[in-house]
C-alpha positions in Angstrom: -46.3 86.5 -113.7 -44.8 84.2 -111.4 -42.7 85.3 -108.7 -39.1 85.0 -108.5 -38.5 82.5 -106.3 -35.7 83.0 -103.1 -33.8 79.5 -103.0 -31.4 79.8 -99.0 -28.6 78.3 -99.2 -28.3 75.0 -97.0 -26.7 75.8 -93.7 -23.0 73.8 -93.8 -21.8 72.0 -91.0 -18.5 73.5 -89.3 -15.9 70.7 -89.6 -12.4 71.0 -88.6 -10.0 69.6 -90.9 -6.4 67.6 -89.8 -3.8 65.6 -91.1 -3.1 62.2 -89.9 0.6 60.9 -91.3 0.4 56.9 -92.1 3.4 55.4 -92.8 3.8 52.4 -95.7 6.9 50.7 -96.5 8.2 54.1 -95.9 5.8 56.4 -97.7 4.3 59.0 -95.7 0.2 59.8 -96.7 -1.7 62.4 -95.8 -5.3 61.7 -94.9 -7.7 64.2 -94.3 -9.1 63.8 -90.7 -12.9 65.1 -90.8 -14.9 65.8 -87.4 -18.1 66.4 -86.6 -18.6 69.9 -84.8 -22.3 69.3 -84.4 -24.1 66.6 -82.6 -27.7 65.4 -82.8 -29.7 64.7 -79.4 -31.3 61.0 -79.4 -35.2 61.6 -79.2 -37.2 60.8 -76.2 -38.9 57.5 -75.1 -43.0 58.0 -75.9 -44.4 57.6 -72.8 -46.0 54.0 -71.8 -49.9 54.2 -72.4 -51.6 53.7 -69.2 -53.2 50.5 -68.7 -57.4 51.0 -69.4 -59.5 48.0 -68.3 -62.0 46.8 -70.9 -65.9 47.5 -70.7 -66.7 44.2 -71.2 -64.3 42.9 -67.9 -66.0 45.7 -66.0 -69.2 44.7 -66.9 -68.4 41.1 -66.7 -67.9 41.5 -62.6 -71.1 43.6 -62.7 -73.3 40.9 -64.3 -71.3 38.5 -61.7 -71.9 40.5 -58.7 -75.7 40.4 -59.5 -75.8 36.7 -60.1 -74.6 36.0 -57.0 -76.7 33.6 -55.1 -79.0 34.6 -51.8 -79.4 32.2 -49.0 -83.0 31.8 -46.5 -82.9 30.2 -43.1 -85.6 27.7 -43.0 -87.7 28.2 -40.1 -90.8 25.5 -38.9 -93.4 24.8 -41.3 -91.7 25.7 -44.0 -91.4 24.0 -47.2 -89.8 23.9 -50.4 -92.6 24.9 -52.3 -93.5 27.4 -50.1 -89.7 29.3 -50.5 -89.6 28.0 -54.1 -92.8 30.3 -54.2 -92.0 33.4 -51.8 -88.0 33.7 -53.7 -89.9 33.1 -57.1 -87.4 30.7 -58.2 -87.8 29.5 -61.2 -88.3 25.9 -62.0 -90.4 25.3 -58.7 -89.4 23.5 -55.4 -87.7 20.7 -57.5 -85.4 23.2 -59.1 -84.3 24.6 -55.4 -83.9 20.9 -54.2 -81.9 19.9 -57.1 -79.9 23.4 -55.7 -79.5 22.1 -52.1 -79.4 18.3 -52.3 -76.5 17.8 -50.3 -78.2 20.5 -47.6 -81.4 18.7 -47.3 -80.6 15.3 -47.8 -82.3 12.4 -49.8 -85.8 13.1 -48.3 -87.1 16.8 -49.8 -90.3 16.4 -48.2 -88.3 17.0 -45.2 -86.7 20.0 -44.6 -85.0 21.4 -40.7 -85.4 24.6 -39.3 -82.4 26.4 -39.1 -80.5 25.1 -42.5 -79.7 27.7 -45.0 -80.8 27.1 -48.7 -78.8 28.8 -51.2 -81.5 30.6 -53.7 -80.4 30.4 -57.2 -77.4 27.7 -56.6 -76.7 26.1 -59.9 -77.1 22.4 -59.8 -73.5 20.1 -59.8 -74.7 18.8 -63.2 -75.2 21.6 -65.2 -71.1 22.6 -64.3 -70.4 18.8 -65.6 -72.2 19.8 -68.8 -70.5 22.8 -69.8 -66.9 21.6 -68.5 -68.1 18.4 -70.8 -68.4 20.4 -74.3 -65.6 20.4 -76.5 -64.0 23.7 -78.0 -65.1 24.9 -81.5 -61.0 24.4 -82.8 -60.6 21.1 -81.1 -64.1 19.6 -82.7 -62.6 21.2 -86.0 -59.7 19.1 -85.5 -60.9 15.9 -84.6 -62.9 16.5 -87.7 -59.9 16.6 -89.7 -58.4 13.9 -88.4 -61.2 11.6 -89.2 -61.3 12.6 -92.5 -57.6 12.3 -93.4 -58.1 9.0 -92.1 -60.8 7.5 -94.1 -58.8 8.4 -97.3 -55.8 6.3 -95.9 -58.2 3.2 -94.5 -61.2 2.0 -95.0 -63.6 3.1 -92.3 -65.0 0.1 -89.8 -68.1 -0.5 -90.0 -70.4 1.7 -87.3 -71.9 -0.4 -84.5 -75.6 0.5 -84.3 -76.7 2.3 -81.3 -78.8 0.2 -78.2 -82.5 1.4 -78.5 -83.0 3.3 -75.5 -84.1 1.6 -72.4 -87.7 2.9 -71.6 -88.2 3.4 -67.7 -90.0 0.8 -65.7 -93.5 2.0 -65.0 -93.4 2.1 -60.5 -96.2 -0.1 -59.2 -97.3 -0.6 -55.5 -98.9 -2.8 -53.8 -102.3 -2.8 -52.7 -101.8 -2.7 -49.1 -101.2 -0.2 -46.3 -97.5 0.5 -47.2 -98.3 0.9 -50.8 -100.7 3.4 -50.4 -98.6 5.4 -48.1 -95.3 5.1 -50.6 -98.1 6.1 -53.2 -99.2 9.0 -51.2 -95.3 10.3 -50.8 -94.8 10.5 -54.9 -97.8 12.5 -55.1 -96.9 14.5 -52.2 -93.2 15.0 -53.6 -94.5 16.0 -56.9 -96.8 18.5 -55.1 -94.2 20.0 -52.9 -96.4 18.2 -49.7 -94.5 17.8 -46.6 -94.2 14.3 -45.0 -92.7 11.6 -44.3 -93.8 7.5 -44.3 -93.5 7.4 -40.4 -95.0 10.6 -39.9 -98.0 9.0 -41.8 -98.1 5.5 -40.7 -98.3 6.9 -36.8 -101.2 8.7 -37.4 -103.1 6.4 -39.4 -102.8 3.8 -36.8 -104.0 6.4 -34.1 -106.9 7.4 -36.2 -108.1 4.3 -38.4 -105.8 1.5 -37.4 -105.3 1.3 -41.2 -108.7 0.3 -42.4 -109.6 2.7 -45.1 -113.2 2.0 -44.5 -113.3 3.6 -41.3 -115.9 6.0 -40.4 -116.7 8.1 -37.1 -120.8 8.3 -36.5 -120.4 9.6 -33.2 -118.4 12.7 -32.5 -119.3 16.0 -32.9 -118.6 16.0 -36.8 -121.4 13.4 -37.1 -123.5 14.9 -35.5 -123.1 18.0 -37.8 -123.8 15.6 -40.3 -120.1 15.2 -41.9 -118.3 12.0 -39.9 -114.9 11.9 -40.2 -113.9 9.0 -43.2 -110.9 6.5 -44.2 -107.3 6.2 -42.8 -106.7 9.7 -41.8 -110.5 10.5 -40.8 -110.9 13.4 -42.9 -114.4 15.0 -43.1 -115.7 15.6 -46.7 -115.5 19.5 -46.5 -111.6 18.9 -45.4 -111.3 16.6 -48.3 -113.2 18.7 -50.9 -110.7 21.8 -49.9 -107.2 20.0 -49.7 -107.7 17.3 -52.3 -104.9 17.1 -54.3 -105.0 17.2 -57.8 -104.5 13.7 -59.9 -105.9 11.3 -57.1 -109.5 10.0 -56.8 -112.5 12.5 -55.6 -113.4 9.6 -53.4 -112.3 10.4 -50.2 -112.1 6.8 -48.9 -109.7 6.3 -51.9 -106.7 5.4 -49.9 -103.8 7.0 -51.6 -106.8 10.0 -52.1 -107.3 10.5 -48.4 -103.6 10.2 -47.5 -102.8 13.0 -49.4 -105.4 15.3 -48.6 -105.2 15.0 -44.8 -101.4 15.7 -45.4 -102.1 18.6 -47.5 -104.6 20.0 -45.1 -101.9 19.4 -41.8 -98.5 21.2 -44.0 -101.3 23.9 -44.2 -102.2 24.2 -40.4 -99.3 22.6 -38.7 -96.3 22.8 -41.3 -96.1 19.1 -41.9 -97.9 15.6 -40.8 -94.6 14.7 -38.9 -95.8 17.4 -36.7 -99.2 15.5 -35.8 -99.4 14.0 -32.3 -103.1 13.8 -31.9 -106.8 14.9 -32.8 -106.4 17.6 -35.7 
């Protein structure tokens, strides 16, 4: 059996009752004046929710404070290869020249003591790339707009595209200065330092640029291996610094060149630091 329910009676409102007299063309109403007794208070402002920075801002600075770049005071001997390969940087020597261009100048077989390299500096083109890409909404536009268009017009025709311009193979002259300007793209490549007058000096010191030359009378000789070709190398020298991609022959010009400059960035920290017998 159910129970019997208790239904309260809703709590009334204390009003206090008046009269107010109008008067109409000389008719006196009575209107009831009612008044509120009770008042309501307003609620209360929710409090402002305090500000939270977002995960991916605070790791965003993080990932930013990591990346930053380092920088290494070149000291003498060094070379670009040689940081390239103590800061493992990754792309080589070129990668850290392409970083420091402005630093080191046109010449990256030639680096000063006392510069600082920035390690890890992205390269001025790479920026020009990015800033160069359009936005997803703008391509999406232009998209549109090329469409609407070919329904109004008829498209002109499409110029063909220029084949692409294949790049002059370098060639050098069979003489002294074309082996030496030979001798500095393979050194480059390698991350050898030197430079053309560095070279030259020496070669006119030791084999007054005949590539032929050979030394039968010091004490090399006499060991049994004479010194041999523009830079007077002796064949265990050559057999231990020759460099990769030239000739095994070490009175091959370009092949001795690059060797004897191979061997001296080892022991002296560049050719351009050769001033007599080495």
């Amino acid at each position: 059996m159910p129970a019997q329910g208790k239904h309260r009676r809703p709590k009334s409102i204390s009003l206090g009752r008046g009269l107010a007299a109008v008067t109409t063309g000389g008719a006196v109403l009575a209107l009831p004046v009612i008044g509120a007794t009770s008042a309501f208070a307003a609620p209360a402002p929710a409090a402002a929710p305090q500000a939270v920075a977002p995960a991916a801002v605070v790791a965003q600075a993080n990932s930013a404070a990591k990346a930053a770049p380092a920088k290494h005071s070149v000291v003498a001997g060094e070379t670009l290869s040689k940081i390239a390969r103590e800061h493992s940087v990754s792309g080589g020597w070129e990668k850290l020249y392409e970083g420091n261009r402005k630093i080191v100048g046109s010449n990256p077989d030639l680096i000063h003591p006392g510069i600082k390299l920035v390690i890890g500096a992205k390269s001025a083109a790479s920026s020009d790339d990015k800033s160069s890409k359009a936005s997803p909404s703008a391509a999406r536009g232009a998209s549109a707009d090329r469409a609407d268009r070919s329904e109004r017009i008829d498209a002109a025709p499409v110029a063909k595209a220029a084949p692409a311009v294949e790049k002059a193979a370098v060639t050098y002259t069979n003489d002294l200065d074309g082996w030496i300007k030979e001798s500095l793209a393979v050194m480059a490549e390698q991350g050898i330092p030197g430079t053309y007058e560095g070279i030259h000096r020496n070669i006119m010191r030791e084999s007054s640029g005949n590539p032929a030359a050979i030394n039968n009378w010091d004490s090399n000789a006499v060991k049994g291996t004479p010194s041999k070709g523009l830079l007077q190398v002796i064949d265990p020298t050559f057999q231990a610094y020759h460099v990769p991609g030239t000739s095994t022959d070490s009175y091959d010009p370009v092949a001795n060149i690059t060797a004897a400059c191979n061997y001296a960035a080892d022991r002296y920290g560049s050719i351009d630091n050769v001033f007599g017998a080495y």
